[in-house]
Backbone bond lengths (Angstrom), bond angles and torsions (degrees), N, CA, C in turn:
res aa  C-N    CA-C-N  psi(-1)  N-CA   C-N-CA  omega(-1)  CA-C   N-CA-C  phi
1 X - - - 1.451 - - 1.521 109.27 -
2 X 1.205 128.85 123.59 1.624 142.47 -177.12 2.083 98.29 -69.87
3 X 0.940 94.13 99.31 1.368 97.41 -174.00 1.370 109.76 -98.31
4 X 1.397 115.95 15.78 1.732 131.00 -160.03 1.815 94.89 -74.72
5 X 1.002 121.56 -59.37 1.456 123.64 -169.60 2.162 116.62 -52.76
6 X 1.297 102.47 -18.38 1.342 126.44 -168.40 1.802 105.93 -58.64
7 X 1.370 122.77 165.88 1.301 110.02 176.65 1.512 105.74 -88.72
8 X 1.048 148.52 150.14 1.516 131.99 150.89 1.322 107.40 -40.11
9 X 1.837 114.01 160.84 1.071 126.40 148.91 1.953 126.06 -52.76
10 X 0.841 131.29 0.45 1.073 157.81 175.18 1.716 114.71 -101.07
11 X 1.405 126.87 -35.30 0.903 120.52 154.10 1.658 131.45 -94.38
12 X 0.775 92.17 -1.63 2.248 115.87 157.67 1.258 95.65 -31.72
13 X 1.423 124.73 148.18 1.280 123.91 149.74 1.608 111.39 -84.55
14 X 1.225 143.41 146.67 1.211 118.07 158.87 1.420 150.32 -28.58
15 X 1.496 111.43 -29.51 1.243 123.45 175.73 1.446 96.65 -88.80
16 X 1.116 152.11 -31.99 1.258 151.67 151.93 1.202 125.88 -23.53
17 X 2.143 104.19 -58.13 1.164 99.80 173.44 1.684 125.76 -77.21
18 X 1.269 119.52 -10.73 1.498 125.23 -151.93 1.873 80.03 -102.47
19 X 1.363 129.01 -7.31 1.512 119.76 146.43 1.157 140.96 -58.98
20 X 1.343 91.16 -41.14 1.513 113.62 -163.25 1.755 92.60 -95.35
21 X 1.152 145.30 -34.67 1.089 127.33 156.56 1.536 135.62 -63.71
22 X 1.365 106.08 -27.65 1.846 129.29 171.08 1.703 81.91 -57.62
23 X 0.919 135.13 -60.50 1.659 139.53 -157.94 1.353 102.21 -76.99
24 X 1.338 135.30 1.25 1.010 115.59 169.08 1.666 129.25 -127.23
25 X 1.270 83.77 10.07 1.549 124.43 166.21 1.479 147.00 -62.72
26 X 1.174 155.16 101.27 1.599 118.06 -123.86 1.612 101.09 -87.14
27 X 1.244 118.14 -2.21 1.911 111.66 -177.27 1.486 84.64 -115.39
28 X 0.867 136.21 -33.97 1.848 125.87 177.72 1.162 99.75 21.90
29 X 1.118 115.37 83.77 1.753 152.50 178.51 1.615 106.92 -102.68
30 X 1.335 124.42 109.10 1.273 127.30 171.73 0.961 98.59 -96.20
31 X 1.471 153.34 -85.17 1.414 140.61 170.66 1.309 122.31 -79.83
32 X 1.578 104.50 -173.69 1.941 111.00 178.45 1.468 94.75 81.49
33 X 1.549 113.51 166.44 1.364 108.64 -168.77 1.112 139.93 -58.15
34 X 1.255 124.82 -8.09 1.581 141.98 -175.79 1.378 105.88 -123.60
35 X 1.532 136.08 15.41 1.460 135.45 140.98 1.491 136.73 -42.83
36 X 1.043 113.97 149.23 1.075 94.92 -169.68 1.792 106.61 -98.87
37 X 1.672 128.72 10.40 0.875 124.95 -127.23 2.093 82.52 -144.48
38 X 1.306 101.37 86.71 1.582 93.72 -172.97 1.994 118.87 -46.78
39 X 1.652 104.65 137.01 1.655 102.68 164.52 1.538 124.91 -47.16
40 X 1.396 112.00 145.14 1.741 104.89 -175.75 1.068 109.74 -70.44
41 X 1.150 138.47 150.29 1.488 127.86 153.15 1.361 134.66 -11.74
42 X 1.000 136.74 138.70 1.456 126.38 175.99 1.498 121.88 -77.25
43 X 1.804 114.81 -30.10 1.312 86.72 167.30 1.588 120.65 -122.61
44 X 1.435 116.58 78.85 1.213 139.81 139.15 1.166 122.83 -60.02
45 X 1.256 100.13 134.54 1.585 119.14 174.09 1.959 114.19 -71.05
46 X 1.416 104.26 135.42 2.165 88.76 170.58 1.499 91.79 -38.60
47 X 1.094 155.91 -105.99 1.492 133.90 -116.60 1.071 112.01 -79.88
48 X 1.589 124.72 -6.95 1.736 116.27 177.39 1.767 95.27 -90.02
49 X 1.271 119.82 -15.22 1.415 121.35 170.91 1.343 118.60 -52.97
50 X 1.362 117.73 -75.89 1.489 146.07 166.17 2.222 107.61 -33.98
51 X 1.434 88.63 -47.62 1.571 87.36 174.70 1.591 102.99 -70.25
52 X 1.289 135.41 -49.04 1.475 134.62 -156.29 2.091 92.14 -54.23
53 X 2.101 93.06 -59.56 0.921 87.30 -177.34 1.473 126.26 -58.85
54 X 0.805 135.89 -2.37 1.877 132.65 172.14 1.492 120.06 -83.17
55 X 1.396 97.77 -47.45 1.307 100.69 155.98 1.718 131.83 -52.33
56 X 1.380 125.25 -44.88 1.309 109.57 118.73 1.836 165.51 48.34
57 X 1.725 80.79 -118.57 1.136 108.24 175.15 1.402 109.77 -60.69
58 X 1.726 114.72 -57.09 1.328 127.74 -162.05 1.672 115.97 -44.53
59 X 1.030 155.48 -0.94 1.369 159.25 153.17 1.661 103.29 -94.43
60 X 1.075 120.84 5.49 1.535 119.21 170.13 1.233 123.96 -104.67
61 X 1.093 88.68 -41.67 1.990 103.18 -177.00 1.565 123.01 -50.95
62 X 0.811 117.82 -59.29 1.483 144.44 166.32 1.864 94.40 -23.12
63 X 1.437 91.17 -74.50 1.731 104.33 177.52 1.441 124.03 -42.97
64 X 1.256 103.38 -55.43 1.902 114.54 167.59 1.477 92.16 -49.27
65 X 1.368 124.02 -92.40 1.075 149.02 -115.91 1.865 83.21 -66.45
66 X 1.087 146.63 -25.83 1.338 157.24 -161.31 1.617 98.59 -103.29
67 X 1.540 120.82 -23.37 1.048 98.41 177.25 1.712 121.92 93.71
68 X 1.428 110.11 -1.25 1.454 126.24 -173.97 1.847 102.02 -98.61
69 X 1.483 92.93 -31.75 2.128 82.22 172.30 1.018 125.64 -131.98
70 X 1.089 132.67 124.14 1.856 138.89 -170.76 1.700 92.98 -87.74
71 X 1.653 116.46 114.72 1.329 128.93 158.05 1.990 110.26 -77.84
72 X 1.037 117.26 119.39 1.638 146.08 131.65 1.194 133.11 -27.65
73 X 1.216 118.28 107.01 1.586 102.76 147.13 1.744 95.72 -121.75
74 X 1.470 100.42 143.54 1.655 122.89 177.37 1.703 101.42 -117.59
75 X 1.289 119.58 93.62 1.561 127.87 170.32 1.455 121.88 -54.08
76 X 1.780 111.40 -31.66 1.914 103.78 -168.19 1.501 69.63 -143.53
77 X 1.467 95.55 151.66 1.757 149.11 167.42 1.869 96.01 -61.31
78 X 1.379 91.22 -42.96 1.959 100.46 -160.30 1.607 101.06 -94.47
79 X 1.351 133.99 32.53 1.074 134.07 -173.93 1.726 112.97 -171.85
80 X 1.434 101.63 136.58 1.164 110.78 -174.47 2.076 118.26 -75.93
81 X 1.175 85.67 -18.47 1.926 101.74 -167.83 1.447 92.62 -59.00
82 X 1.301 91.19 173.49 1.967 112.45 -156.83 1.517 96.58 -169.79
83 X 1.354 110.94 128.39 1.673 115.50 132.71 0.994 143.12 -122.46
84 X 1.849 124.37 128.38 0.831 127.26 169.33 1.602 147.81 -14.63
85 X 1.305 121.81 84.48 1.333 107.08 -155.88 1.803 105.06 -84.24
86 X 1.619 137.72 117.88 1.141 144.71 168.72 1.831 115.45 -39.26
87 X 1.425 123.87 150.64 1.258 103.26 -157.48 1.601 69.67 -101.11
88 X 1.172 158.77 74.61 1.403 163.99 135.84 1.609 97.13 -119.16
89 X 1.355 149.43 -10.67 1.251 145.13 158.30 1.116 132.20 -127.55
90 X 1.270 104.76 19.67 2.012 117.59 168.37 1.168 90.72 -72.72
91 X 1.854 152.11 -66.81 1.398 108.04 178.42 1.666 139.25 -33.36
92 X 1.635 94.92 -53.91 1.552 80.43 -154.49 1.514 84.51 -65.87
93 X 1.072 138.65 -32.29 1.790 134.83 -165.81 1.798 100.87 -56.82
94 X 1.092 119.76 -54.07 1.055 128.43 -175.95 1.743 115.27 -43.89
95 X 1.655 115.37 -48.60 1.092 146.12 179.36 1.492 114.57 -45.21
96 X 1.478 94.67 -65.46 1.488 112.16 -161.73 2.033 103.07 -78.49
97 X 1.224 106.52 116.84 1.233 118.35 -174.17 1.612 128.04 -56.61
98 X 1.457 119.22 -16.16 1.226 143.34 174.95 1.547 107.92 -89.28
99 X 1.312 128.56 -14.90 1.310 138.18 167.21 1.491 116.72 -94.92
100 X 1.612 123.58 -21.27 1.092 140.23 -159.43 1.527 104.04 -93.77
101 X 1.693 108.30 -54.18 1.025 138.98 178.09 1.553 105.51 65.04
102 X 1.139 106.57 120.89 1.521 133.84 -172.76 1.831 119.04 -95.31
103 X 1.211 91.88 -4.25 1.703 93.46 -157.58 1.700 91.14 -95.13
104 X 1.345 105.47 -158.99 1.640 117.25 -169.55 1.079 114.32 -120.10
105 X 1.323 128.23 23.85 1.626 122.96 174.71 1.567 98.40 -100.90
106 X 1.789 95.93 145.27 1.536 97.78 -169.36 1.473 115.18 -85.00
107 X 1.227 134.29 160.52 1.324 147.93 171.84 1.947 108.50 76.40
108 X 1.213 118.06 4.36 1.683 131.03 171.47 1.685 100.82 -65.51
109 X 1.237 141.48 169.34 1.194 146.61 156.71 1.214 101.88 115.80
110 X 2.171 107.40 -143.83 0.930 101.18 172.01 1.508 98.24 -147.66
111 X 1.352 116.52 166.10 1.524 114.95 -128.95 1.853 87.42 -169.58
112 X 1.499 88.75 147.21 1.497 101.35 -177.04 1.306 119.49 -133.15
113 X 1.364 124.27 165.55 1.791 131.68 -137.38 1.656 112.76 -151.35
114 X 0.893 112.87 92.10 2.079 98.83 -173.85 1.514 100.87 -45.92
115 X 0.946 145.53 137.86 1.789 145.57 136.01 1.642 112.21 -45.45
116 X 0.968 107.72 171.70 1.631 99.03 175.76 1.376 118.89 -97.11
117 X 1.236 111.57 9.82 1.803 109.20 139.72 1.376 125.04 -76.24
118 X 1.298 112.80 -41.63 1.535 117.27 157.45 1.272 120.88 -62.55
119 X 1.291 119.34 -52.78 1.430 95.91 168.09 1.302 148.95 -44.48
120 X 1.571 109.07 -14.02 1.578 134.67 -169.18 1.381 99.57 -92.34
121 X 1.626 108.30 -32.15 1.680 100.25 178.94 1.329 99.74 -85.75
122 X 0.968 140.81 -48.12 1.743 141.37 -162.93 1.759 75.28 -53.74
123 X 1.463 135.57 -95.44 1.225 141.19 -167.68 1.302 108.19 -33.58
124 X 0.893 134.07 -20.82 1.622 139.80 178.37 1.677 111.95 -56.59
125 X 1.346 115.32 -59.35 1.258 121.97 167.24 1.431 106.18 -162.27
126 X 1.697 131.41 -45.22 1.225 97.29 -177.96 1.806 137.53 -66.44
127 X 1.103 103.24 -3.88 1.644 95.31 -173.08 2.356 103.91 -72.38
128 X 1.452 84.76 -6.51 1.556 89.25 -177.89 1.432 110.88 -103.37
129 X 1.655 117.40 -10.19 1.786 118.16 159.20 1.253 87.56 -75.53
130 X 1.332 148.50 -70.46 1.174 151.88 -123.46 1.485 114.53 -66.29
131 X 2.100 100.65 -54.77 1.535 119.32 155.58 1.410 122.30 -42.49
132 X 1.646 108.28 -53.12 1.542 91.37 -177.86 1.863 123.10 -88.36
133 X 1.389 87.28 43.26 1.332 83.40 169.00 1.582 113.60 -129.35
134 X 1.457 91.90 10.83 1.899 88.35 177.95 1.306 91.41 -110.94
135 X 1.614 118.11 130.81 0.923 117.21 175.38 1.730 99.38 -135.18
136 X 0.992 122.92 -167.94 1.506 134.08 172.55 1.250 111.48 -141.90
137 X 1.016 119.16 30.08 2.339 113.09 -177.55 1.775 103.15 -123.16
């Protein structure tokens, strides 16, 4: 895959990159307790909801919308099933708190996945900015 046109890892926004690593992760959990993507406040209004969530969204979209990350929702702890959430209903999905899932059981919410077009770009070069930056010394 010609990954030449792509931004560097360096030109990532931060929230960009902490996507693109959630996605490459094997629970890549955006919300629910092990998300990486904090719950809104509780007392928000629907439209201060919808804004939190966009704010958000915006380091995700890009990714869907290209076709490099399949967004999740996982309903039960006790089950492997998943649906696909469309990048035309990751807001309202995002929004609604029973889709988001707020509680503390791990792998519930909703959670994101490179496709194997994405995977070719993550493998392309960033998963190797990304590597050499965890270090331990």
């Amino acid at each position: 895959m010609d990954t030449s046109g792509l931004p560097t890892w360096d030109e990532l926004t931060i929230a960009e990159r902490e996507v693109l690593a959630c996605a490459a992760q094997t629970s890549g959990m955006l919300t629910g307790a092990f998300g990486i993507w904090p719950d809104p406040p509780a007392d928000l209004g629907s439209m201060e909801r919808l804004d939190w969530v966009d704010r958000q969204l915006a380091p995700l979209l890009s990714f869907v919308r290209n076709g490099w990350i399949e967004v999740r929702h996982t309903p039960d702890a006790a089950s492997d099933a998943f649906t696909v959430i469309p990048l035309d209903g990751l807001r309202s999905a995002l929004a609604d708190p029973a889709v988001r899932y707020e509680g503390d059981d791990w792998g519930v919410g909703v959670g994101c996945i490179f496709t194997h077009t994405g995977l070719a770009v993550w493998r392309g070069g960033w998963s190797t900015a990304w590597s050499s930056r965890l270090n331990f010394g």
